[in-house]
C-alpha positions as CSV (number, residue, x, y, z in Angstrom):
1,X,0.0,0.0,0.0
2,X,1.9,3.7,-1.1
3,X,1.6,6.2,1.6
4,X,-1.2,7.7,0.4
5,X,-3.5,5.1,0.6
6,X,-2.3,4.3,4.2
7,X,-2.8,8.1,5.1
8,X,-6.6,7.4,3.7
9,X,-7.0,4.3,5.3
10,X,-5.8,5.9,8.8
11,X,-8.3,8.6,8.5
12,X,-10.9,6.8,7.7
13,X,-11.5,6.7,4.1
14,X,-13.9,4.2,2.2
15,X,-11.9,0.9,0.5
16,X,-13.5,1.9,-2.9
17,X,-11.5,5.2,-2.4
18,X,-8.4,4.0,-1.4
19,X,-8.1,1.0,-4.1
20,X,-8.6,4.0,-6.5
21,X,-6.0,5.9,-5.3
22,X,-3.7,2.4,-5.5
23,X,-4.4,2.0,-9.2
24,X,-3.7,5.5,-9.9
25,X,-0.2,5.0,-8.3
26,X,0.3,1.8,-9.7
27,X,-0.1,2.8,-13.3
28,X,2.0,6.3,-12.7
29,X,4.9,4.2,-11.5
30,X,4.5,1.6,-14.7
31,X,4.2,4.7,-17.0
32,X,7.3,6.5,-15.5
33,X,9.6,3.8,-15.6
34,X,9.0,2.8,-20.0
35,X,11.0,4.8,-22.1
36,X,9.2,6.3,-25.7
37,X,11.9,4.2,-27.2
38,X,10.9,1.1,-25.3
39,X,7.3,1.0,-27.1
40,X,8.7,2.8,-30.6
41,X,8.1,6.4,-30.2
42,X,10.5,8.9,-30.8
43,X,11.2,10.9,-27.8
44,X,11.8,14.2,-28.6
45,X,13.6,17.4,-27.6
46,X,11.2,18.5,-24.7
47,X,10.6,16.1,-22.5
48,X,10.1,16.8,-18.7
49,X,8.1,13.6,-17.6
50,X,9.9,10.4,-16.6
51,X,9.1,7.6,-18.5
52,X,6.0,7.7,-21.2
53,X,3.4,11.2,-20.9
54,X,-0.1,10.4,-20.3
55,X,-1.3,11.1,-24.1
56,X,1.0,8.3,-25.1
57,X,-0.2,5.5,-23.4
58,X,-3.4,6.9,-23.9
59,X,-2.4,6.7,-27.5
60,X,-0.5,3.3,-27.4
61,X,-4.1,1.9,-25.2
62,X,-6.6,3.5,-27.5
63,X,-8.2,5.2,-25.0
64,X,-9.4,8.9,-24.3
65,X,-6.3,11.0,-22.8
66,X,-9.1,12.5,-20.7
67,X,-10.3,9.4,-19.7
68,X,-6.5,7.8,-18.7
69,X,-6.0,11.0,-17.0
70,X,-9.0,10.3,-15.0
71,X,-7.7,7.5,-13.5
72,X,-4.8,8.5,-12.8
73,X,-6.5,11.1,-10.5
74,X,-8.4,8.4,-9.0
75,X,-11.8,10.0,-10.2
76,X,-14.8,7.3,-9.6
77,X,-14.8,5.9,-13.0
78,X,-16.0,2.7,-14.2
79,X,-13.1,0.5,-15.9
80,X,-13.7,-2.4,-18.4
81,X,-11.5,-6.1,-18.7
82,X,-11.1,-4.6,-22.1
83,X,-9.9,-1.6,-21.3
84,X,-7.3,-2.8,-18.8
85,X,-6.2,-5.6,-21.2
86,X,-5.0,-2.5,-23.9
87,X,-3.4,-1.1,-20.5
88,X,-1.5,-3.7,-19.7
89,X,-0.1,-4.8,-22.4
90,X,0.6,-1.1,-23.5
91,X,2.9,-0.8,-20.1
92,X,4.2,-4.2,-20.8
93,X,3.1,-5.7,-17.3
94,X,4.2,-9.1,-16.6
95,X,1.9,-11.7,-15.0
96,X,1.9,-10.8,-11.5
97,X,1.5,-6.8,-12.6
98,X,-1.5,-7.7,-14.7
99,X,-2.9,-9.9,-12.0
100,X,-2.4,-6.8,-9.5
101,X,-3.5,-4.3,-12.0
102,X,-7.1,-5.9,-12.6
103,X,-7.1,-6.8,-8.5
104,X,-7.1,-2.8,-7.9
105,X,-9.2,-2.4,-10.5
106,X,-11.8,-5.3,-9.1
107,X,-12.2,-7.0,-12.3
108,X,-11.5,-10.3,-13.6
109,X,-8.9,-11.1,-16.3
110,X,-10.5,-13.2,-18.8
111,X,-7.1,-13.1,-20.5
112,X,-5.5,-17.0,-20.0
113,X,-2.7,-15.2,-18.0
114,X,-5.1,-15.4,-14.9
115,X,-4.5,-19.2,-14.9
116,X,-6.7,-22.4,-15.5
117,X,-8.0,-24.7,-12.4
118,X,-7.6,-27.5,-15.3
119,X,-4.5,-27.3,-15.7
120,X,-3.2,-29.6,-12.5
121,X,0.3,-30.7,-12.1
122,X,-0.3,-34.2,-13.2
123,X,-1.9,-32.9,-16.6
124,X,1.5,-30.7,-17.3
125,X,3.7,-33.9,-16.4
126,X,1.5,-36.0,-18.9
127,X,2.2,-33.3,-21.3
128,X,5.9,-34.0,-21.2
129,X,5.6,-37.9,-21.1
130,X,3.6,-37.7,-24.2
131,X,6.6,-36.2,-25.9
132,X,7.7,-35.8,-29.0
133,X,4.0,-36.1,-29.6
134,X,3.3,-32.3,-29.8
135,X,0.1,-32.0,-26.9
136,X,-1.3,-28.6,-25.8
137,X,-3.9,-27.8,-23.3
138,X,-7.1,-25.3,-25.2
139,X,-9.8,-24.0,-23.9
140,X,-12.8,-23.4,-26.0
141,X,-11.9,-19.8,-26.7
142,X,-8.9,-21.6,-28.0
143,X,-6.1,-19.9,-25.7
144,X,-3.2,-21.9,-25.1
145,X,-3.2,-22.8,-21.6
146,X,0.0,-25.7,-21.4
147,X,1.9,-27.1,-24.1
148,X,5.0,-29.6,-24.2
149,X,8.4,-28.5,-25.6
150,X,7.4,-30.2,-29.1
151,X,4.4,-28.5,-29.4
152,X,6.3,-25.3,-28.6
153,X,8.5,-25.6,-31.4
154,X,6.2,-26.4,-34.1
155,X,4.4,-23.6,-35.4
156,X,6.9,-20.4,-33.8
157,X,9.2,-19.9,-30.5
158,X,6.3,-20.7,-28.8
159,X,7.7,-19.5,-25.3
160,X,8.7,-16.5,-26.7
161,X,5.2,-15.2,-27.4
162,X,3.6,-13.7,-24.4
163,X,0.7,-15.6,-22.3
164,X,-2.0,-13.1,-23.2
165,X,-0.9,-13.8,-27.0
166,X,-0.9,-17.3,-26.4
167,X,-4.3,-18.2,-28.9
168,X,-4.7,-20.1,-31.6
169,X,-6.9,-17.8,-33.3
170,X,-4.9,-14.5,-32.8
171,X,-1.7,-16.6,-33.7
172,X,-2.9,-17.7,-37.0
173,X,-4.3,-14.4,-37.8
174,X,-1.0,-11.9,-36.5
175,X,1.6,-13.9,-36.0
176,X,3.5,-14.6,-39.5
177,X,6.0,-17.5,-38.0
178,X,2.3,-19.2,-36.7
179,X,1.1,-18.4,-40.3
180,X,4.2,-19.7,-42.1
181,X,3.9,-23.1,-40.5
182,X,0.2,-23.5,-42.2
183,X,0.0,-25.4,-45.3
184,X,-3.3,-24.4,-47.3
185,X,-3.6,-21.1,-44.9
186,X,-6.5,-19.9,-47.3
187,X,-8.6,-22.7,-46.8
188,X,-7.7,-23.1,-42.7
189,X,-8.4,-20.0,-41.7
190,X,-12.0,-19.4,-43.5
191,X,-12.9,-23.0,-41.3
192,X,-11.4,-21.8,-38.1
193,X,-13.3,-18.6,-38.4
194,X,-16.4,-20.2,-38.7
195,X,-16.2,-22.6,-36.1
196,X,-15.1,-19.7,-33.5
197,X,-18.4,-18.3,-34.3
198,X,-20.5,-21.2,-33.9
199,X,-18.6,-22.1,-30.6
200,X,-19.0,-18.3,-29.5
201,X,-22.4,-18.6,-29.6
202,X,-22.7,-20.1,-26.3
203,X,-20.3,-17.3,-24.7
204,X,-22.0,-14.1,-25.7
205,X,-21.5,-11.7,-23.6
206,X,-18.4,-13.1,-21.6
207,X,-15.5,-11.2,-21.3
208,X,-12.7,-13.1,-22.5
209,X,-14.7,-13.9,-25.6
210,X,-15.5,-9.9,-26.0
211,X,-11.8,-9.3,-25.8
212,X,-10.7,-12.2,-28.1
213,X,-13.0,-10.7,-30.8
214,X,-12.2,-7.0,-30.3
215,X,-8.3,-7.5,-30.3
216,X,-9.0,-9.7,-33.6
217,X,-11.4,-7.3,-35.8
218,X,-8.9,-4.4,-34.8
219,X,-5.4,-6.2,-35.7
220,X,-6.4,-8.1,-38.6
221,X,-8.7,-7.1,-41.6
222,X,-8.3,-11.0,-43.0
223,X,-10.3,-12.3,-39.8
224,X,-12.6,-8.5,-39.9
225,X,-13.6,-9.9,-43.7
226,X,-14.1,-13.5,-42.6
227,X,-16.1,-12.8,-39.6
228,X,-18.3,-10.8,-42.2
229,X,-18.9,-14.0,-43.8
230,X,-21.6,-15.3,-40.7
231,X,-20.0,-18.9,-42.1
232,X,-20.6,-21.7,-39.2
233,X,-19.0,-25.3,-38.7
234,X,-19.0,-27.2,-36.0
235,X,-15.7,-29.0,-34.3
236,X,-14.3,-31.9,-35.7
237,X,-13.1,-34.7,-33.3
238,X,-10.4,-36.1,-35.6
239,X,-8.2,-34.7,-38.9
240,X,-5.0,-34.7,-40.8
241,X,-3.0,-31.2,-40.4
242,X,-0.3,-30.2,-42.7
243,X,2.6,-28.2,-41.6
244,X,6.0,-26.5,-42.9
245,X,8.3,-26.3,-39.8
246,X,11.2,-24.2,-39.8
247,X,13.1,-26.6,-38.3
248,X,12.9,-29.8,-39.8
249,X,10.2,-28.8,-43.0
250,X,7.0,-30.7,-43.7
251,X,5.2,-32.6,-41.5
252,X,1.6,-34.1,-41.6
253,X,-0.4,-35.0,-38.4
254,X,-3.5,-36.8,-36.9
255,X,-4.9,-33.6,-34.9
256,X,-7.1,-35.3,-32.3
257,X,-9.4,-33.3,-29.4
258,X,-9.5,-35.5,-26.0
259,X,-12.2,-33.1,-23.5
260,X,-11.0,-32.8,-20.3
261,X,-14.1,-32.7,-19.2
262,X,-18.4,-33.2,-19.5
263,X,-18.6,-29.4,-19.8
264,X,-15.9,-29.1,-23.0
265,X,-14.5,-26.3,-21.3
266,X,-10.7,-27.7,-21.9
267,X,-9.4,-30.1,-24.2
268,X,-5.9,-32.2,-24.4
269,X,-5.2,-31.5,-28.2
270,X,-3.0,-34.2,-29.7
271,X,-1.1,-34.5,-32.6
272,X,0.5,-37.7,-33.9
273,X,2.5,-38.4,-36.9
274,X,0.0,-39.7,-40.1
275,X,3.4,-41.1,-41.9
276,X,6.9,-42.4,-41.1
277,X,8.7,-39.3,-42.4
278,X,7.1,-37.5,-40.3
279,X,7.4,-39.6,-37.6
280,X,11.2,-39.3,-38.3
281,X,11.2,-35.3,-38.4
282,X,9.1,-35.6,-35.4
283,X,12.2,-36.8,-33.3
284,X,14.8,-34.5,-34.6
285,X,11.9,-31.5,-33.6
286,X,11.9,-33.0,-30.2
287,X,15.7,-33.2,-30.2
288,X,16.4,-29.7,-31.1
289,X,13.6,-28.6,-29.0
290,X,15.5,-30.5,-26.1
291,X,18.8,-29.1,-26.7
292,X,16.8,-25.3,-26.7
């Protein structure tokens, strides 16, 4: 708690208050200590403020500079999991500052960074025994929520990419590594853009799907023309997937969906090799992917 908020709480102010008064800190001290370089702006001749001004995270957040400045004066304004998902990842918070940022804000982070009850111990050691299978944990909004060293090695760096990033969907539409490793990209991403609107329409209104689909119309017009479509298709339990790792080169899988569960929430998503070449390149992956 900063000094501030412990002078409130001494003299009695309400908790609403003084959580305010914490978040307005908090993001002041993430502001002040990125440099315009840091996020690709130029910085200037004339600059008196530490760290990034208020217009620019405003600007890097798309958000109102009134409306930033707002709360950082602790005014009683309402703030969205939308809204403090473009904050974060415009201050670059790590986990445990995104976790605290929506905690002062009392809001839940629908992001996949706020963890998965599914995802036990004994399911990530699985993972690892299964390799050089390439096995990842999804939910239905198709984040990534565990994955095996295989699997993080065959589309991109996996572990590179940060955990709020970490969906199949906003992989295959922004991320050109993820969209390098797709063999017949024209004809995959047309099918998973209709089956993320037939699954979604169980999940209207929640706030992790909200986000998904907001960060996806704004950073790709491919998915914003797509969408436009209305197309529908429902899951398939069983397929063969094509890829071009940049590794090891071509490689064709069985993709297979185990649930996790009677709900479908989560699902143990499996892919094994569909022919002994691959099932060769499969091991040299797994020993690279080792060695990283």
């Amino acid at each position: 708690m900063t000094q501030e908020a412990q002078q409130r709480y001494a003299a009695g102010d309400r908790p609403g208050e003084i959580r305010r008064h914490e978040l307005a800190g908090f993001l002041r001290s993430r502001r002040e200590r990125l440099t315009p370089e840091e996020v690709g702006l130029p910085r200037g001749r004339r600059r008196r403020t530490p760290g990034l001004r208020r217009e620019e995270v405003a600007h890097l957040s798309a958000v109102g500079v009134t409306w930033y400045t707002w709360l950082e004066q602790a005014r009683d304004i309402q703030v969205s999991a939308q809204v403090l998902d473009a904050l974060a990842r415009a201050l670059r918070l790590d986990a445990g500052e995104r976790a605290h940022l929506f905690g002062l804000a009392g809001a839940v982070d629908p992001s996949p960074a706020a963890g998965c009850a599914t995802v036990t111990p004994e399911l990530r050691l699985l993972l690892d025994q299964l390799a050089p299978f390439p096995v990842c944990v999804q939910n239905s909004r198709y984040d990534i929520l565990a994955f095996n060293r295989t699997y993080g090695a065959l589309f991109c760096d996996l572990e590179a990419v940060p955990v709020e990033d970490r969906n199949v969907m906003l992989l295959a539409f922004t991320n050109e590594r993820w969209r390098a490793s797709i063999v017949y990209l024209d004809e995959v991403l047309p099918m998973m853009t209709a089956k993320f609107r037939a699954t979604m329409a169980g999940h209207l209104g929640e706030p992790g799907w909200k986000l998904l689909l907001q960060r996806l119309t704004e950073e790709s017009a491919e998915f914003r023309e797509l969408w436009e479509r209305y197309d529908v298709q429902q899951t398939s339990t069983s397929k063969v997937k094509h890829f071009r790792n940049a590794h090891v080169g071509p490689v064709s899988f069985v993709h297979t969906d185990l649930w996790l569960g009677g709900d479908r929430a989560a699902r143990l998503v499996t892919y094994t090799p569909a022919d002994d070449t691959t099932r060769e390149r499969l091991l040299e992956l797994e020993r690279l992917a080792a060695a990283r």
